[in-house]
Structure formats: structure tokens, C-alpha cells
N, C-alpha and C positions, 0 to 999 in steps of 0.2 A: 786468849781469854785472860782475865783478871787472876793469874797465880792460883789455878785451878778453881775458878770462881762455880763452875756446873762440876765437877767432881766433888766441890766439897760441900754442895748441899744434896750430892743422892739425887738428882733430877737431870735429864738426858735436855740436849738444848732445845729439842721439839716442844719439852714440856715448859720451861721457861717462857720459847716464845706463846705458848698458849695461856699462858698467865699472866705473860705481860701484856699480851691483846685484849684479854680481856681485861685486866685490871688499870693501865692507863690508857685515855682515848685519844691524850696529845699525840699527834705521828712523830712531831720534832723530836719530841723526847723520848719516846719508843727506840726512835732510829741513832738517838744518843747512846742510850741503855746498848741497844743492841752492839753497836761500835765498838762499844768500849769495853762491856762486860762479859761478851758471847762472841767479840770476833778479837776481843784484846789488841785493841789497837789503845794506842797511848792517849792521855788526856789533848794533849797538845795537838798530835794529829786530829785526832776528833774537833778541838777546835777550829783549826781550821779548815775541817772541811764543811760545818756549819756557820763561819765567818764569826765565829762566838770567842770569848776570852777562857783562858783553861779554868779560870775559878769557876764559872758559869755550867761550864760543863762538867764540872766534876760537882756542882752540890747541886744537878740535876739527877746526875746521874748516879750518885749516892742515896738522895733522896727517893729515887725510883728503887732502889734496891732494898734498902729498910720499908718503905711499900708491901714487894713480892717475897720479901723475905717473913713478914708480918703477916700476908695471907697465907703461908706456906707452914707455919707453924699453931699458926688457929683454925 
């Protein structure tokens, strides 16, 4: 994971994925989020195992996270 990205918000990663389920409906980018943030695989790899460029994937998947980080706090 993302340099203790579920330790450092106080939430276990069942409950991330139950927020990110509910809160984005894209799958592509669920399964970006998920790669990157929850199994801490690197932007790069993550790209390409979605044939994506790492910029793409990484202001996805930042974007998804100021998202669940915005629900989690309101």
C-alpha cells in the first residue's frame, strides 16, 4: 500500500473497499484505486497492467482518493 495509506486514515481495508464501492461506479478506476492504494503496487506497474501512461494513472487515482478521503471526513 501507498506508505501506510489504510493505517494512516484509521480505516481497515474492508472498509475502504466498501466506500470505494460505493462511492465510485467506474470498475477501471476502482481497480486502479485499488492497485495502487490498497495493494501498493507502483504507479508504473499499475500502468501497465491497464495499458494506461503513469500520468493517467496516477491523477486517477489521486483523484479517487481526495473523492473517499472527502467522504470519510464529512
Amino acid at each position: 500500500m501507498k506508505r501506510g495509506f489504510i493505517e494512516k486514515h484509521s480505516l481497515s481495508r474492508s472498509e475502504w473497499e466498501q466506500i470505494l464501492y460505493q462511492r465510485i461506479s467506474n470498475e477501471r478506476d476502482r481497480d486502479i484505486f485499488e492497485r495502487s492504494h490498497l495493494d501498493g503496487v507502483p504507479y508504473e506497474q499499475v500502468a501497465a497492467e491497464f495499458d494506461m501512461c503513469v500520468r493517467r494513472v496516477k491523477a486517477i487515482a489521486q483523484a479517487i482518493e481526495k473523492e473517499l478521503l472527502h467522504h470519510i471526513v464529512h
